[in-house]
C-alpha positions in Angstrom: 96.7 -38.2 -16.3 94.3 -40.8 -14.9 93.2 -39.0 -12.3 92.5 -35.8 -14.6 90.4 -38.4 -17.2 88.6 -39.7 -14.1 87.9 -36.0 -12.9 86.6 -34.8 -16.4 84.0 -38.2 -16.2 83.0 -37.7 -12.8 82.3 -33.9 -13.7 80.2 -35.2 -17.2 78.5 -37.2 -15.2 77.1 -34.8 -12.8 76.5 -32.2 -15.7 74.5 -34.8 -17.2 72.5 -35.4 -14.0 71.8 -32.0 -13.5 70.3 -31.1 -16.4 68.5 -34.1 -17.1 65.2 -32.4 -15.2 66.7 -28.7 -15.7 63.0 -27.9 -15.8 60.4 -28.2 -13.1 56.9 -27.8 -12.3 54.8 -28.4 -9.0 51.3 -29.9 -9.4 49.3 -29.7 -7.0 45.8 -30.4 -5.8 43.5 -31.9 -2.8 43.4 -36.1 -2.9 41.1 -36.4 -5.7 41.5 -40.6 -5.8 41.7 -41.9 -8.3 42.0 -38.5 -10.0 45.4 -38.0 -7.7 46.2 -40.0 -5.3 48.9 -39.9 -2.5 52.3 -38.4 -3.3 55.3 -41.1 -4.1 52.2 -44.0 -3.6 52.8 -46.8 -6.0 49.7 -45.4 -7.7 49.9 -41.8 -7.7 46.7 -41.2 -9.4 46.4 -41.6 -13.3 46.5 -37.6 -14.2 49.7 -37.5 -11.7 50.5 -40.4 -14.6 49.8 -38.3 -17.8 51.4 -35.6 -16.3 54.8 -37.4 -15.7 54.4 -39.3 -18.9 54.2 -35.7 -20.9 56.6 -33.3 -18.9 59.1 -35.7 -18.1 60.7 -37.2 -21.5 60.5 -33.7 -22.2 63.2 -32.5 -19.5 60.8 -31.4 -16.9 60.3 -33.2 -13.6 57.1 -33.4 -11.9 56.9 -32.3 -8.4 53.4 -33.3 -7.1 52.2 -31.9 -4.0 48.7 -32.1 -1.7 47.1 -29.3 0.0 43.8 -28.0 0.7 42.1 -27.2 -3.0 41.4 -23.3 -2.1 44.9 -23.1 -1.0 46.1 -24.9 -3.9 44.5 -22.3 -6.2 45.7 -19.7 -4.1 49.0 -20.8 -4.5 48.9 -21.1 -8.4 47.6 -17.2 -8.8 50.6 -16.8 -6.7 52.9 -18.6 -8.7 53.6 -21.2 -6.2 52.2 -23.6 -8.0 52.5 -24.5 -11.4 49.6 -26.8 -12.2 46.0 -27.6 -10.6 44.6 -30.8 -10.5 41.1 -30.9 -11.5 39.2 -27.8 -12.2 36.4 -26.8 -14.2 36.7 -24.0 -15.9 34.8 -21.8 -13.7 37.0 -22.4 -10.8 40.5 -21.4 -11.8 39.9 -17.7 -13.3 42.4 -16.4 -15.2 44.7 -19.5 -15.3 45.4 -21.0 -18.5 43.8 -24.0 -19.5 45.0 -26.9 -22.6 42.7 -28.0 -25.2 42.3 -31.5 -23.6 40.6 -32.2 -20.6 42.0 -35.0 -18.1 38.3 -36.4 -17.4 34.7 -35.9 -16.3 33.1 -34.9 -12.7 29.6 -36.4 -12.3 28.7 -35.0 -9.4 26.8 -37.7 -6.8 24.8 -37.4 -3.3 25.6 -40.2 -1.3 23.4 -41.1 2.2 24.0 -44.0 4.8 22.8 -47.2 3.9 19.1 -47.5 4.5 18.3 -43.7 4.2 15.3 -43.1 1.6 16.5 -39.9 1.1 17.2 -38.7 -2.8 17.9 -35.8 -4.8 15.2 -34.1 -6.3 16.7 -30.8 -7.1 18.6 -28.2 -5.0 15.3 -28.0 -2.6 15.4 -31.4 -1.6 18.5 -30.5 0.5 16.4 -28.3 3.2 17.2 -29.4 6.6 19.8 -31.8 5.6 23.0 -31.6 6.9 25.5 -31.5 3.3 29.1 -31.9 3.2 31.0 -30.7 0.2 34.8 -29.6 -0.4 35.2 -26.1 0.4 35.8 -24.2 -3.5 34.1 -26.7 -6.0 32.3 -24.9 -8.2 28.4 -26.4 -8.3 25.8 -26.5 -11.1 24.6 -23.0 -11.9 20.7 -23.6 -10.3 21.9 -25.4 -7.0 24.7 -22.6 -6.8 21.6 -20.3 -6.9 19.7 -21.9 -4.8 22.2 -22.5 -1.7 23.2 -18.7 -2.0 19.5 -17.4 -2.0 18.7 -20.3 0.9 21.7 -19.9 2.6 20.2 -19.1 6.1 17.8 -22.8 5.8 20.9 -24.7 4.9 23.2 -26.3 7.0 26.3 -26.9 5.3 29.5 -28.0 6.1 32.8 -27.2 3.6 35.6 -28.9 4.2 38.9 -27.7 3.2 41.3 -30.3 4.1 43.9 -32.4 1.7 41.8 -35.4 1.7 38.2 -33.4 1.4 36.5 -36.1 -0.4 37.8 -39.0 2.5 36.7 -37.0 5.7 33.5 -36.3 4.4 32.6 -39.9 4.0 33.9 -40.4 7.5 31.6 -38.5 8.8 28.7 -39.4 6.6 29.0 -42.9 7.8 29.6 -41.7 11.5 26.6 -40.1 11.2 27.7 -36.3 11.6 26.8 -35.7 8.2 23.0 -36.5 6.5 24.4 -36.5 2.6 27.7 -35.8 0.9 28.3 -34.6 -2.5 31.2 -35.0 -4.7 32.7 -36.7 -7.8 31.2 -39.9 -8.2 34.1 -41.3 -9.0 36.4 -40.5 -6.6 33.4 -41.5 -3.8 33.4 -44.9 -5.3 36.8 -45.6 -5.5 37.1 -44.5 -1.9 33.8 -46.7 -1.0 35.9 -49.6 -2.7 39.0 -49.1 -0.7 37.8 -48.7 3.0 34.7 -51.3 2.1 32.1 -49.4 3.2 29.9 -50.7 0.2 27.0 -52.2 2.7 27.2 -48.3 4.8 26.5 -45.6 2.4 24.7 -45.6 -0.7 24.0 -43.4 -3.6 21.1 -41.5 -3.6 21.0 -39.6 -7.2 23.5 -36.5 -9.0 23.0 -32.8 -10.2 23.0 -33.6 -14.1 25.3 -33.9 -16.5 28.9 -34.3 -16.6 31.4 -31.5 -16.5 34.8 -31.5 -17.6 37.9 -31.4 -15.9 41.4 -29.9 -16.3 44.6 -29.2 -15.2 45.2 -25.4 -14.7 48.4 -23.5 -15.2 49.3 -21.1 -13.3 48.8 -17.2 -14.4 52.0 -15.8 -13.2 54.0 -18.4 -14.6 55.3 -17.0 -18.3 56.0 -20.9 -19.1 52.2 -21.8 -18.9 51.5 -21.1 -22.3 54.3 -23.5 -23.6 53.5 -25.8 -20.8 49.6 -26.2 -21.7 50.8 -26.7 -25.5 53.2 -28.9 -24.5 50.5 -30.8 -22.3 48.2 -31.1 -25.3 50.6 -32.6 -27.7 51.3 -35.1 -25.4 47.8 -36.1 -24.2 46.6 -36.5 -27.7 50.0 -38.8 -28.5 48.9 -40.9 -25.4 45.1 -41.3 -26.4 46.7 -42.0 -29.8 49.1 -45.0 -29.1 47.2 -46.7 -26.5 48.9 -45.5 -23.5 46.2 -43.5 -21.8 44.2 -46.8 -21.9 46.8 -48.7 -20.3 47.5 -45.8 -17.3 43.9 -45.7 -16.9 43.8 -49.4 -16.4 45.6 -49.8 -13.8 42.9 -47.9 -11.5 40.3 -49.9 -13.1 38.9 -46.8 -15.6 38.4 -46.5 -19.4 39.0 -43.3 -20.9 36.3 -41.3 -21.0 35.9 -40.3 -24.3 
């Protein structure tokens, strides 16, 4: 009898277990730090935060993944992927994207200390050698103007899981003449690898754009998922726990 009451517990147990996540989603994205960060870091980047703070009281675990951003688009068309990390919304087509956005890309040119160098429009990048992730959308008129330039430009796309980190390396290693990116996430890696007295910043394209997570087109739970997402966002602005996630990367919220 003992044995059958410890059987039935043992088997509760691991019912309970098992359908305590019996939902799941995979995010996933390029390092975008402090946007996302490294998978299973102590800080895994404060959207990796909001995402486990919505989805997860709610039954569904989080599985957050790097890989290249092209790939990691690629792989949300497919299905693959649930979520992106990060996109405008002129470079996910077709995904669905929530109400709320998950913060703002200012997008800065960066040079090695002591360079005079500044943006002055798309045209000031002739015969400078620019790094920029490989997929980022760009503002319309410098989009326009690198296409119809193309064969006076040198530039170099990277499309690696840390896009934002290699460039930088080889700005300061002097492969690269400028970098562009989130300003952002090119300060907070500036900050981390102290290279504050080796690159500096040298202007940005306008004005801020929005950024979002992206669910996945093929996935028929998107639509609940992006609902779901928006609820929860607001509930976190609301109670005071966005600030306090955003604080521990040294950010206020945006808004």
């Amino acid at each position: 009898m003992h044995t059958l009451v410890l059987l039935l517990c043992l088997a509760m147990a691991f019912c309970s277990l098992s359908t305590a996540h019996a939902e799941s989603i995979i995010a996933a994205s390029d390092e975008w730090c402090p946007f996302n960060c490294v998978p299973g870091a102590l800080r895994e980047g404060y959207v990796v935060d909001i995402l486990r703070a919505v989805f997860e009281p709610a039954g569904i675990a989080v599985d957050y993944r790097l890989m290249g951003w092209e790939r990691a688009v690629e792989e949300g068309r497919r299905g693959h992927v649930s979520v992106v990390i990060g996109a405008a919304d002129d470079e996910a087509e077709g995904f669905v994207f929530p109400e709320e956005e998950i913060g703002l890309d200012h997008f800065d040119f960066y040079v090695r200390a002591g360079d005079p160098w500044r943006y002055r429009g798309p045209e000031s990048l002739l015969g400078r050698h620019l790094g920029i992730p490989a997929g980022y959308s760009l503002a319309p008129d410098m989009a326009a103007y690198l296409k119809a330039h193309k064969d006076g430009m040198d530039i170099y796309r990277t499309a690696r899981e840390k896009p934002a980190e290699h460039n930088l390396r080889l700005l300061v290693e002097g492969r690269l003449d400028v970098i562009a990116d989130d300003g952002q996430v090119i300060r907070y890696l500036i900050h981390t690898r102290h290279l504050g007295d080796a690159v500096e910043y040298a202007g940005n394209d306008g004005a801020p754009v929005k950024l979002y997570i992206a669910f996945s087109p093929a996935d028929p739970r998107s639509a609940r998922h992006a609902a779901l997402f928006d609820k929860g966002m607001r509930a976190l602005r609301k109670s005071g726990r966005l600030k306090a996630l955003l604080k521990r990367y040294g950010l206020a919220d945006w808004r």
